[in-house]
C-alpha positions, 0 to 999 in steps of 0.5 A: 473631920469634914472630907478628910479636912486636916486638923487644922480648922483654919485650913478650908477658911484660908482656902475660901478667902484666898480664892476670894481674894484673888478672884477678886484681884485677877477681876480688877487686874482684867478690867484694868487691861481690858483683856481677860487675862486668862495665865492668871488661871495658873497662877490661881492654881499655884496660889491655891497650893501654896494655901495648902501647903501653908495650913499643912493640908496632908496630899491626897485625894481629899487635898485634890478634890478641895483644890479643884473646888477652890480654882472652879470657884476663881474660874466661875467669880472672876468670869462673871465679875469681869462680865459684870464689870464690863457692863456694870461700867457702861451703867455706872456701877462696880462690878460687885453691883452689876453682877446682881443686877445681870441674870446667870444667861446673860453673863454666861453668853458673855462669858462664852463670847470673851473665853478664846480657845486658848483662855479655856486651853489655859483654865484646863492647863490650870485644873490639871496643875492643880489636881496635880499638886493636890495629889503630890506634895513635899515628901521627907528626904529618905534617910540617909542612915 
């Protein structure tokens, strides 16, 4: 068992790909409103525990731990690929493409300059909802006999 990882093998592939895929979306949805769109932080988070709960990962430590590496992976992709975007679209290039071409500094002053204190406040908001929902989790009914 790879950290507590549930039996279920699909369990941290499904993790990966779905923080792919909405980095991915989040991504086109701020380069179309030209904005960083920074509340989709929480719905990461919320979407990551329902990746969970869906393959049956057990709560616990090992659930938080694998959550908050899944929303620092959305966090750091999307930022970097809206940067990339914005720049890749001033030279022709997607997204994808400009951000192989711009170095770690260079987005990473982009970054620093598009993040307001509320778009970090909203990312902090998002980390602790999701360490949360990766501690807890559905817990059965008590029973009634």
């Amino acid at each position: 068992m790879l950290l507590g990882l549930a039996p279920r093998w699909y369990a941290l592939p499904l993790l990966l790909l779905g923080s792919a895929g909405f980095a991915a979306a989040w991504m086109l949805l701020a380069l179309l409103t030209n904005s960083q769109c920074a509340w989709m932080a929480l719905v990461g988070a919320a979407d990551i525990a329902l990746l969970q709960r869906l393959s049956g990962w057990p709560q616990g430590v090992c659930r938080a731990i694998w959550a908050g590496a899944a929303q620092a992976l959305i966090l750091i992709a999307t930022n970097v690929l809206i940067a990339a975007g914005h720049i890749g679209q001033e030279m022709g290039l997607r997204p994808w493409e400009s951000a192989l071409k711009i170095g770690a500094d260079y987005a990473w002053l982009l970054i620093r300059m598009a993040t307001s204190h509320m778009d970090a406040a909203l990312y902090g908001l998002s980390f602790v909802l999701v360490i949360w929902t990766g501690l807890s989790g559905r817990r059965p009914a008590p029973s009634a006999q």
